[in-house]
C-alpha positions, 0 to 999 in steps of 0.5 A, a space after each residue: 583388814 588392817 584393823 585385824 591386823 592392828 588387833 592381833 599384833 596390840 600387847 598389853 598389861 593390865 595390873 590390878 591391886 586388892 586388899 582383901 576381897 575389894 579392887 582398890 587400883 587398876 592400870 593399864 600403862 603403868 603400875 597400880 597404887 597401893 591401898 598403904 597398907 604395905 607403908 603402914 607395915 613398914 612403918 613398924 619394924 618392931 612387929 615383922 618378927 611377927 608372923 601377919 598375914 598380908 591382906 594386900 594382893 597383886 594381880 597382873 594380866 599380860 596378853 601378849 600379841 603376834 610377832 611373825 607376821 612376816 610373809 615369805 613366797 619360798 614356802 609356795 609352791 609352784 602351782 600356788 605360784 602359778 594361781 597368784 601370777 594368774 590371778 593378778 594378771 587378769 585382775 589387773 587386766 580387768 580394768 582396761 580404759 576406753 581408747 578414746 573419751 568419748 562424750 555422747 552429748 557432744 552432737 547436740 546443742 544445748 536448749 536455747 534461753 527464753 529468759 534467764 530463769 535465776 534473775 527471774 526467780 532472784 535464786 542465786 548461787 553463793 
């Protein structure tokens, strides 16, 4: 159940960097790198009058997670109540202890020893 509940609050990003048809970065935390595509074109301000077509893109995947996950019992009513009060009590009362520990073995004696078998078979316990 808390696993459930850790998957379905858990957000992340996922940013990926094409140039052309081929994925050349991809990150999960941070910001992907470029190819240096983008550098070189910067490098050459006498050509941005011209009109290229970049060949760089980049694309970002966002999956966000549940935020309300805050339960509220003023929305039950009052037969839902009475079912979750009834259901605890006899749950908890399912598990009634003895009144007493009671040990059946404790009216006969234990075997007695003929030889001791450990010092005969030299097995020890270390």
């Amino acid at each position: 159940m808390a696993l459930i509940v850790l998957f379905s609050t858990f957000s992340f990003t996922v940013e990926q960097h094409y140039c052309g048809d081929f994925l050349v970065d991809y990150s999960l935390f941070g910001k992907a790198e470029s190819c240096g595509m983008d550098v070189q074109k910067d490098m050459h301000p006498e050509r941005s009058g011209l009109s290229q077509k970049d060949c760089c893109s980049d694309e970002m995947l966002s999956i966000d997670g549940q935020d309300n996950l805050k339960l509220s019992f003023d929305k039950l009513s009052f037969a839902q109540l009475q079912f979750v009060a009834s259901f605890v009590y006899s749950y908890l009362n399912l598990f009634e202890g003895l009144p007493e520990n009671i040990v059946s073995f404790s009216d006969y004696p234990p075997p007695l020893l003929v030889k001791d078998i450990q010092v005969l078979d030299q097995t020890f316990l270390i």
